[in-house]
C-alpha positions in Angstrom: 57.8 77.0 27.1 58.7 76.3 23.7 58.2 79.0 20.3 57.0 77.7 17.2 60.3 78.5 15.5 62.1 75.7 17.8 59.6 72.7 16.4 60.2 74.0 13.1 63.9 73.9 13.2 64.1 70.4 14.9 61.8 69.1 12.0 63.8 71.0 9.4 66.8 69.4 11.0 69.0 72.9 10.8 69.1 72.8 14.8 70.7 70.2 16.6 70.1 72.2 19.6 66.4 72.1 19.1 66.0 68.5 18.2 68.0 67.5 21.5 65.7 69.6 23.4 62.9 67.6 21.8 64.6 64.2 22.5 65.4 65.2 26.0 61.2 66.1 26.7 60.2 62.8 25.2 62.8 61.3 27.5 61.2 63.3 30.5 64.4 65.2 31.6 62.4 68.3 30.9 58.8 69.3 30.9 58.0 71.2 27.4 54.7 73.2 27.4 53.1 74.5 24.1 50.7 77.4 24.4 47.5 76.4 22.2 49.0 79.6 19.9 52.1 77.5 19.1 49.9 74.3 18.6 48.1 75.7 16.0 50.9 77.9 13.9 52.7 74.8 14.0 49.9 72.7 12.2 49.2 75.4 9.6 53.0 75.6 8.9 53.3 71.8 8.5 50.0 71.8 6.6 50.9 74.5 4.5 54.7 72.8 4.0 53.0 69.5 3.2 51.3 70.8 0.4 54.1 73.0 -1.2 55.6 70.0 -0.6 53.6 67.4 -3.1 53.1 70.6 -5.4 49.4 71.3 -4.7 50.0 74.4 -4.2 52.7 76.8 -4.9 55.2 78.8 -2.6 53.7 82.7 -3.5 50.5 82.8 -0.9 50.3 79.0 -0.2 47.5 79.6 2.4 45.0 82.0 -0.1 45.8 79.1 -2.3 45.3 76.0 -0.4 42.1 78.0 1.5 40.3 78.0 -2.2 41.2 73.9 -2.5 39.5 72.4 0.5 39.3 69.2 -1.8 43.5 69.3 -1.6 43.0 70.0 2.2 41.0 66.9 3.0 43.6 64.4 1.4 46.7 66.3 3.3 47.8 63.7 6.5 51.6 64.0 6.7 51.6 66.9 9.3 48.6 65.4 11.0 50.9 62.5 11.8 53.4 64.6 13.0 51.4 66.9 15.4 50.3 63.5 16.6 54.1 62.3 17.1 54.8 65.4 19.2 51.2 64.9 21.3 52.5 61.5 21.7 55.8 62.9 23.1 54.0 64.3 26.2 54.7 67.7 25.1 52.0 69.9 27.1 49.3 71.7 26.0 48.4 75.2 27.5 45.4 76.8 26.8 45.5 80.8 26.0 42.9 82.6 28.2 41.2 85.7 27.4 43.0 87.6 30.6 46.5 86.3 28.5 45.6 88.1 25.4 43.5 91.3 26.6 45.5 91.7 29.9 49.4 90.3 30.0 50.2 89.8 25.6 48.4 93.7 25.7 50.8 95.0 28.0 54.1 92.9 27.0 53.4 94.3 23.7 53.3 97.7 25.0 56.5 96.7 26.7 58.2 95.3 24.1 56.2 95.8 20.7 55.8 91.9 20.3 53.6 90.7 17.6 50.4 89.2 19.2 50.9 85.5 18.8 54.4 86.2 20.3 53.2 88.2 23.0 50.8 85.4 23.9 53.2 82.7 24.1 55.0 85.2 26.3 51.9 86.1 28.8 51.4 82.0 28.5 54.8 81.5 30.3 54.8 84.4 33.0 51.3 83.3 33.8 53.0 79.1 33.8 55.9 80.7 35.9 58.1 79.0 33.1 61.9 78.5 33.8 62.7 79.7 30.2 61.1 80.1 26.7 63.1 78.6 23.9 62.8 80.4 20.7 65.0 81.8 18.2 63.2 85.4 18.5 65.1 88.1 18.2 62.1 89.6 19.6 62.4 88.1 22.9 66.0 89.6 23.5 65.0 92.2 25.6 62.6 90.0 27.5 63.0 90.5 31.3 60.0 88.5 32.7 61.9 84.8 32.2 64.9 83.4 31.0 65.1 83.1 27.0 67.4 80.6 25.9 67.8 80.1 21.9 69.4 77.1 19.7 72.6 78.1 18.6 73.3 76.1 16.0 71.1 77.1 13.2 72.1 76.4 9.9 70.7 78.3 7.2 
């Protein structure tokens, strides 16, 4: 299972770590699953950094901004591309069912006082029986329920 946060950092290029982990699931020596939560906070980000980006919109509130320009919106295609690249890749795609929110991401938050989309992507790999989640979380330190592994290697 791999967080947001990891995709972010292998695009950014501040991770090695991450961007091997990404090479090495393209290559098929691991299977990396996305939970439909991660999908789509991914393609806001790189919508949102996209159109910082070109200057259409500027950094203070980018998505009230960009939300009141759906004109900008339409001509955006760079992080299209790119959530097609990582399709492409054979990354997985895992829906979120409603017993993953309202049951398991309810109780892991009681648990652990995750924020929701965290605590989904959490519920998302007990429910997958993942062998780790990959994220650079400090939220998932305390995390009992499968293995957290984090990239090391982050340049800021």
């Amino acid at each position: 299972m791999i967080d947001t946060n990891v995709l972010i950092y292998a695009e950014e290029g501040v991770s090695n770590q991450a961007r091997r982990l990404i090479h090495r699931c393209a290559r098929g020596e691991l299977t990396g699953v996305l939970p439909q939560t991660v999908w789509q906070e991914l393609t806001h980000k790189l919508m949102l950094a996209e159109a910082m980006m070109k200057g259409l919109v500027p950094s203070g509130n980018p998505a009230a901004r960009l939300s009141a320009k759906p004109e900008v919106i339409k001509e955006l295609s760079l992080y299209r591309e790119k959530i097609r690249a990582l399709a492409e890749l054979g990354l997985g795609f895992e829906s979120c069912t409603l017993k993953d929110l309202t049951t398991a991401a309810f109780g892991l938050q009681e648990k652990y006082g995750l924020l929701t989309n965290d605590a989904v992507v959490l519920a998302v790999a007990v429910r997958l029986k993942a062998d780790a989640l990959v994220s650079a979380d400090k939220a998932f330190h305390k995390v009992i329920e499968t293995a957290v592994y984090k990239p090391a290697d982050l340049r800021t």
